[in-house]
Structure formats: structure tokens, C-alpha cells
TORDO-125639 format. One record per residue (C-alpha): x, y, z; residue in one letter. Coordinates in steps of 0.5 Angstrom, whole numbers, padded with zeros to 4 digits, always signed. Example, Ala and Ser with C-alpha at 12.3 -4.5 7.8 and 13.67 -1.06 7.14 Angstrom:
// TORDO-125639
+0025-0009+0016A
+0027-0002+0014S
//
This chain:
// TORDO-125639
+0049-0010+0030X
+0054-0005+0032X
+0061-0009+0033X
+0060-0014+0028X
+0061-0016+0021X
+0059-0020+0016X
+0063-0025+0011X
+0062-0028+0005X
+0066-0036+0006X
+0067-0040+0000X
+0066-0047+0002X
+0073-0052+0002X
+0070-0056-0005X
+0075-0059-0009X
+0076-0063-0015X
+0076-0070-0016X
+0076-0072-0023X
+0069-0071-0026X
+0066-0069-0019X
+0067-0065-0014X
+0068-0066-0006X
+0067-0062-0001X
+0072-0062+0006X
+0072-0058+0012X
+0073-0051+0013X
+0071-0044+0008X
+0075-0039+0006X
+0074-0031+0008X
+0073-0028+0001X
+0070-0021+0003X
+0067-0017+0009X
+0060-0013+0010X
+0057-0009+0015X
+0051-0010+0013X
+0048-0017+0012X
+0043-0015+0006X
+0050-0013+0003X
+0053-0019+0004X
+0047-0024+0003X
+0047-0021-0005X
+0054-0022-0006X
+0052-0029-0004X
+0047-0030-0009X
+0051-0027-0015X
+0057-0031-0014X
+0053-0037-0012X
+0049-0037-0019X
+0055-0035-0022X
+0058-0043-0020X
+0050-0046-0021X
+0050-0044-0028X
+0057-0048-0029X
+0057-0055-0025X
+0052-0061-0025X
+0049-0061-0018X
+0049-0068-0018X
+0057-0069-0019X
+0058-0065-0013X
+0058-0069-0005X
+0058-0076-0008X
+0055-0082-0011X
+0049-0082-0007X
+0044-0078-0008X
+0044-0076+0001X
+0050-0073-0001X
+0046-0067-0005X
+0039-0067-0002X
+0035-0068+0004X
+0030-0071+0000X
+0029-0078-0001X
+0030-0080-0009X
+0022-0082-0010X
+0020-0074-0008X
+0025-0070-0011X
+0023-0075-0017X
+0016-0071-0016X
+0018-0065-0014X
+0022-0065-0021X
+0015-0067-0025X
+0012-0062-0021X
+0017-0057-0024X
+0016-0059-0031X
+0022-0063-0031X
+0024-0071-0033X
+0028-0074-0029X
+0030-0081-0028X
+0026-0086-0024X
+0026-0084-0016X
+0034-0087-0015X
+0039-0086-0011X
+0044-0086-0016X
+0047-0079-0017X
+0050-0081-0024X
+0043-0082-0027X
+0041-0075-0024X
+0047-0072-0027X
+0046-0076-0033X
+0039-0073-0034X
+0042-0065-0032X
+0047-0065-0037X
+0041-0067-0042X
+0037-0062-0040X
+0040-0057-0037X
+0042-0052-0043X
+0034-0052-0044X
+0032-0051-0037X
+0028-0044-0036X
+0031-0040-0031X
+0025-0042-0026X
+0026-0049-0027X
+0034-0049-0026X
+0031-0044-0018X
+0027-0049-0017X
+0032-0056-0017X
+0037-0052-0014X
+0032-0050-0009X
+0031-0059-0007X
+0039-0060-0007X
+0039-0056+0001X
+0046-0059+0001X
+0050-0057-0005X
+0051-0050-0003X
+0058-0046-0005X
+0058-0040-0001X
+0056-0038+0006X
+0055-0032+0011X
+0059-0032+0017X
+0058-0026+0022X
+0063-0024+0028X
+0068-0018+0031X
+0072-0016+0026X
+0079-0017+0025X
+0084-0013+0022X
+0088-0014+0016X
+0095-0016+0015X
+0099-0020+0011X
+0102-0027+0013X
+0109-0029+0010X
+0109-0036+0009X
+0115-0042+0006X
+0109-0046+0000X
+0110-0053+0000X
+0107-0057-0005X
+0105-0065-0004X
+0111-0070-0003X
+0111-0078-0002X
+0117-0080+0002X
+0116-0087+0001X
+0114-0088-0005X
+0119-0083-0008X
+0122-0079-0003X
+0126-0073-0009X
+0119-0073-0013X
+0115-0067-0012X
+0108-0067-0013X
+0104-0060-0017X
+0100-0058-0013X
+0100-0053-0007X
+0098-0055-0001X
+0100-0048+0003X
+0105-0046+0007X
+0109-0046+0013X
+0108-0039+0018X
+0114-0035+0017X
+0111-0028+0020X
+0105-0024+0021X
+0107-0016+0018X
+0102-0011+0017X
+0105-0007+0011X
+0106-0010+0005X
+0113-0007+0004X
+0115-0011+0010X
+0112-0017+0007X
+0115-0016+0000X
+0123-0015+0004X
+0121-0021+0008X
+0119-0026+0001X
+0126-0023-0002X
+0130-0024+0003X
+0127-0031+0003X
+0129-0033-0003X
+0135-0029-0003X
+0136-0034+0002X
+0134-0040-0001X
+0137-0040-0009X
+0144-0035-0007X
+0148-0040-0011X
+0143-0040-0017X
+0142-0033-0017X
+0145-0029-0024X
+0145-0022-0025X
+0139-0020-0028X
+0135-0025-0024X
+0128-0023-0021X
+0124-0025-0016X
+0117-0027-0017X
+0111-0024-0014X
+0110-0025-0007X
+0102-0024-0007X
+0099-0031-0010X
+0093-0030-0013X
+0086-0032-0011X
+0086-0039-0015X
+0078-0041-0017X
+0077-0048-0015X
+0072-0049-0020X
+0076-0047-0025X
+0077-0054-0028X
+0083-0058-0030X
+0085-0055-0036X
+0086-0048-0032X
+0089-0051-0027X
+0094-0055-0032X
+0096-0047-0035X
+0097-0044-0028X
+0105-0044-0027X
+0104-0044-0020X
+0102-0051-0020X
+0108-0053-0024X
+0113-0054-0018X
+0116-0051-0012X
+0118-0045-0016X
+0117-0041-0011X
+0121-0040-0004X
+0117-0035+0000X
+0109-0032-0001X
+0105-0028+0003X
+0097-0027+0004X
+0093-0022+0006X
+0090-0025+0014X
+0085-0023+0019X
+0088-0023+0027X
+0083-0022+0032X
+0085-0018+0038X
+0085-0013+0043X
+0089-0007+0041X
+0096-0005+0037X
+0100-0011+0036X
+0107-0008+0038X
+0114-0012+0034X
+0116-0017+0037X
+0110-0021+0040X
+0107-0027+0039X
+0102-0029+0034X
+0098-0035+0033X
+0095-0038+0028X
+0091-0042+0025X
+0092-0047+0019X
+0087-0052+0016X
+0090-0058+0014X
+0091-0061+0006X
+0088-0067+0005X
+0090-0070-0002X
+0086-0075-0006X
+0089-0081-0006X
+0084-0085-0011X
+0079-0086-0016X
+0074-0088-0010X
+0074-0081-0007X
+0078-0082-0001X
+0082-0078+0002X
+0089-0078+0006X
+0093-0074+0011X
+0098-0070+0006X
+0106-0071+0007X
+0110-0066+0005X
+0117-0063+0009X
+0114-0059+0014X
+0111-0062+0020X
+0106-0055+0020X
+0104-0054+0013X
+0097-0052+0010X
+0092-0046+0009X
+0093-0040+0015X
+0086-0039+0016X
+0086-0033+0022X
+0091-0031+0028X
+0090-0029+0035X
+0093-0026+0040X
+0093-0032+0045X
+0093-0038+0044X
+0088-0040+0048X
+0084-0034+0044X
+0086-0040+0037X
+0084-0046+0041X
+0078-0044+0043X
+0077-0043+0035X
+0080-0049+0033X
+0075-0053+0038X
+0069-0049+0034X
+0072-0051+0027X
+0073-0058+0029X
+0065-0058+0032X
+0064-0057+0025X
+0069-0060+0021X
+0065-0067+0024X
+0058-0065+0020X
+0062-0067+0015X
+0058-0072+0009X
+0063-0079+0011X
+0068-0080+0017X
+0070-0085+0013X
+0073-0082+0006X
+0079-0080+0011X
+0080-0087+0013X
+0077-0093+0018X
+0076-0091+0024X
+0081-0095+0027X
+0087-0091+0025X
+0084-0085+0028X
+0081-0088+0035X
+0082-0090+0041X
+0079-0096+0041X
+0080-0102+0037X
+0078-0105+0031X
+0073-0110+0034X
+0070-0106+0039X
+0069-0100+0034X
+0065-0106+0029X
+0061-0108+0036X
+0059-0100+0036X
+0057-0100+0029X
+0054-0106+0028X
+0049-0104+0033X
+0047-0098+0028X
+0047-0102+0021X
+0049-0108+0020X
+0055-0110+0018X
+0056-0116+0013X
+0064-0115+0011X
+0068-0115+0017X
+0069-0120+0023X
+0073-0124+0027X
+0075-0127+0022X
+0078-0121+0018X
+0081-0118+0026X
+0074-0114+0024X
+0078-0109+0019X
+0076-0108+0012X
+0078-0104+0005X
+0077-0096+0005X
+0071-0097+0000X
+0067-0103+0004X
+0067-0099+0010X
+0065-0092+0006X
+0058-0096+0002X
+0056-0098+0009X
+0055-0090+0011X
+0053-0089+0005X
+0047-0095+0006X
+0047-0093+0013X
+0045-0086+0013X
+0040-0085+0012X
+0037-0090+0016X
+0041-0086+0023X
+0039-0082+0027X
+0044-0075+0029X
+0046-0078+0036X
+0048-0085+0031X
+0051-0080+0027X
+0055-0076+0033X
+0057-0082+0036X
+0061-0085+0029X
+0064-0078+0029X
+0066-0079+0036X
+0070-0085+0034X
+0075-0081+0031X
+0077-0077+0037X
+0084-0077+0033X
+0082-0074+0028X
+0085-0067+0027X
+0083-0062+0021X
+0086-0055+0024X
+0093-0054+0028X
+0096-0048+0031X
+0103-0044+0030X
+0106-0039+0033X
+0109-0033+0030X
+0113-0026+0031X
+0109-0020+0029X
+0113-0014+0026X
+0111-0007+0023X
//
């Protein structure tokens, strides 16, 4: 397909203890021209990841979250593999408790055909479109901060950056992150001193705690400036001086043990991970409206809060649209119709898998203020 190429997308899984959860958005690893390429890298580094983690502790706790299968036919399909699996529950911690027993002697066959049951625990994906060309984007790094509970701790973890500027050549890149830096510490700098490395490198979200605790880069924010390689799509030279625009998935932060996730604050009021530029800010919109579409394909709205706190419409209205699709036995005028995050997040997981995809639609729809991507605008240089 002439003028098209084909890349390999990590899918934006992160850890949660023990599991992991799957937000919105996937990283562009690698380009192809060819889809077979692609695809066979797909395979590989999708086994790579299925020979290390337990399915079932991917997604949720509920068994919808890893196949579209109800719990009595992936109990068949199973014994029809030659497997023992529990009993057809829809708890996924028995599931999980099973796949570490038995994993280690499952044969090759039996583990392709599970994988092939779990439909909605998937790693990778192949994403076709016009090819962009590569630049590198300087960005100041910010890391997770709590402004109320303790507005001078920094938190360890990266939650990307703040566009500084695109540049084509690494040389330019790496001037802009010591200049930056110079910039940042010059009353602390002795003679001597030198700077870190600019380019950061790929971190494996599956790499597990252990690794994540060596990595220096979690350890604070150590770091003044960085740049990443990045894509932007357009027509023709950029010439120095122009406006870019780019497109930022937010970070989301993990905020308890029951897997709910919140808006992270950090200093920068545009700050996360650049996902691709444009030379319009139209052209970035328009991809930000296709990432939003997505994004609301999701498994729970609700693990990024009550609906009220990202709709239009009050709580006791948002209770009357949903009491329609499910019942609702936690919440009432009583209680102004609100709830605790964990109430409203067992009513979806009850609920689902009785819904049709308009009731599914309709619930996302009640989160019309809802934002996973934003735009920045940026100067281009040589």
C-alpha cells in the first residue's frame, strides 16, 4: 500500500502492585513497510511478555476484564485444552491462583490456546497511517507532586514532560538539554561537573518493582531537561522558527490499593507523554478526537472517578440514566445520590456484561469532561 506504514504500538499497561492495568493510549515502538513484518515482530514481543506475566492478574478482578468469554465456557475451553481450571467463576484471583500452579507445565499448545481465550489481554497492536518524519522533542521532565498534602515532596515516579522544542538533529537537541540545565542549577554547578544524558532510555513497564527501584531515574527529579525521539506529520520542510503542535497523553496516578486512578498534579499545567506533532492545530485535533473516541473503549470510566465530577449533569440525574441500565442499591436521595469510588466501580463490573454497547456508549457519554490528551504548541529549530 503505497504511502502507508505499518507500527508496532505498545498498549499503555501499567503496574498496580501485584497486577496490572491497561489506560488509554499505546507507544510507537518500531515502523515497517510491510505488514507481515510487522505483525512477526508483534508476535515475538507479544510472547515474549505472555511467557512472563499471569493473564488473569491483567485488566481486573473480574474475569470480563480478560475474555470475552463467560466464566462456565472458558471453564470448557480449558478442560477441552487438557487443563484444570477452577470452577466457572468470574473471580479472576482464582483464575490467576490456578495459572501460577500450573503454568510452569503447561505445554506450548496449551499456553496458545488460553492466550487465544483471553481476547482482551493483548500487549501490542499494529497501527497503519502516513509516515511521519523523525525528530527529536526537548521537553523539562516532571515527576508526580501533591500540592496539598505536601506541597515540597516530590513523588519518584516520571510522569513525562512539559514541550520545550522540536528540533531535527540530535546535536541541536543535546545544546538545547545543556543549556537547559546549565540554566537550571548554575549556582550548584562545580568545575568538573557533568551533565547527564539527554536521551532517556525505553523503560519496560513489565520490568517489575525490583527494576524499577534500581533505575536512577526514578529516584528524583534529577534531571532538568531530556529529549525523545518524535514523529510529526505534515507537508513539507518545516523551516526554524515555526510552530509545531504536539500531542500529550496525560499521566494518570494510582491512588489506592482498589485500583483507581486520578488526575496526576505536578507544577506544569501541560505536562505528560508527547505522542506525535503536527503542523496545524487543527491537523492535532482532529488526532486527539480520534484518541478520545478510543480512549472511551476502555474497561471501567469509573476507575477515573464518579461520573459527576467529570459531567455536566448532576449526581441525581446521572443516578436516574443509570439506574435505568442496572440497578442501583447504594446510592439515593438520601445520600444526594453519590457514593464511594469502589461502590460505583462494582456496579460496572455487575452491570457490564448484562449492557448493551449503546448502554456502554451512553455511560462514557456521562463523562463529556473527561480529557486523556491535550495539545502544546512549539518552536521548531534546525
Amino acid at each position: 500500500m503505497a504511502g502507508v506504514v505499518f507500527t508496532l504500538e505498545r498498549l499503555n499497561w501499567r503496574s498496580a502492585g501485584r497486577e496490572w492495568l491497561c489506560l488509554p493510549g499505546a507507544d510507537r515502538l518500531e515502523s515497517f513497510a510491510d505488514r507481515a513484518d510487522a505483525e512477526t515482530m508483534l508476535r515475538d514481543r507479544e510472547w515474549e511478555l505472555r511467557r512472563r506475566i499471569n493473564p488473569f492478574r491483567c485488566g481486573g478482578p473480574f474475569l470480563h476484564y480478560q475474555t470475552t468469554f463467560d466464566a462456565a465456557r472458558l471453564h470448557d475451553w480449558f478442560l477441552d485444552a487438557g487443563l484444570d481450571p477452577p470452577g466457572p467463576t468470574a473471580d479472576s484471583q482464582a483464575w490467576a491462583a490456578v495459572w501460577d500452579r500450573d503454568y510452569p507445565a503447561m505445554t506450548h499448545a496449551q499456553s496458545a490456546v488460553a492466550w487465544e481465550a483471553l481476547d482482551r489481554v493483548r500487549f501490542f497492536r499494529i497501527g497503519a497511517g502516513p509516515p511521519g518524519d523523525s525528530f527529536h522533542l526537548v521537553v523539562r521532565p516532571h515527576f508526580e507532586q501533591d500540592p496539598i498534602v505536601d506541597p515540597y515532596r516530590w513523588q519518584e515516579r516520571p510522569v513525562g514532560g512539559t514541550p520545550y522544542m522540536l528540533v531535527r538533529h540530535r546535536s541541536t537537541a543535546d545544546d538545547l538539554c545543556h543549556q537547559l540545565f546549565v540554566d537550571s542549577i548554575r549556582a550548584y554547578l562545580r568545575p568538573g561537573d557533568t551533565a547527564p544524558a539527554w536521551e532517556q532510555p525505553e523503560r519496560d513497564p513489565f520490568a517489575g518493582e525490583e527494576a524499577v527501584a534500581a533505575d536512577p531515574y526514578v529516584r528524583g527529579p534529577t534531571y532538568y531537561a531530556e529529549h525523545r525521539p518524535l514523529e510529526l506529520f505534515g507537508n513539507g520542510r518545516p523551516t526554524p522558527g515555526q510552530t509545531k503542535y504536539v500531542v500529550l497523553r496525560r499521566h494518570w496516578r494510582l491512588v489506592s490499593s482498589d485500583d483507581f486512578w486520578r488526575w496526576c498534579l505536578t507544577e506544569a499545567k501541560s505536562c505528560g507523554h508527547a505522542v506525535a506533532a503536527f503542523d496545524t492545530l487543527a491537523a492535532a485535533d482532529a488526532f486527539i478526537a480520534e484518541l478520545e473516541v478510543e480512549a472511551r473503549t476502555g474497561p471501567s470510566p469509573f476507575r477515573f472517578g464518579p461520573p459527576h465530577e467529570w459531567g455536566i449533569l448532576d449526581a441525581g440525574r446521572i443516578w436516574g440514566v443509570l439506574s435505568e441500565m442496572f440497578p442501583i442499591n447504594f446510592a439515593s436521595q438520601w445520600t444526594d445520590y453519590t457514593a464511594t469510588d469502589q461502590l460505583w466501580n462494582r456496579w460496572w463490573d455487575d452491570a457490564v456484561t448484562t449492557m448493551s454497547a449503546d448502554d456502554i456508549a451512553l455511560t462514557w457519554s456521562l463523562y463529556d469532561r473527561l480529557r486523556f490528551y491535550e495539545v502544546v504548541a512549539v518552536e521548531y529549530r534546525d
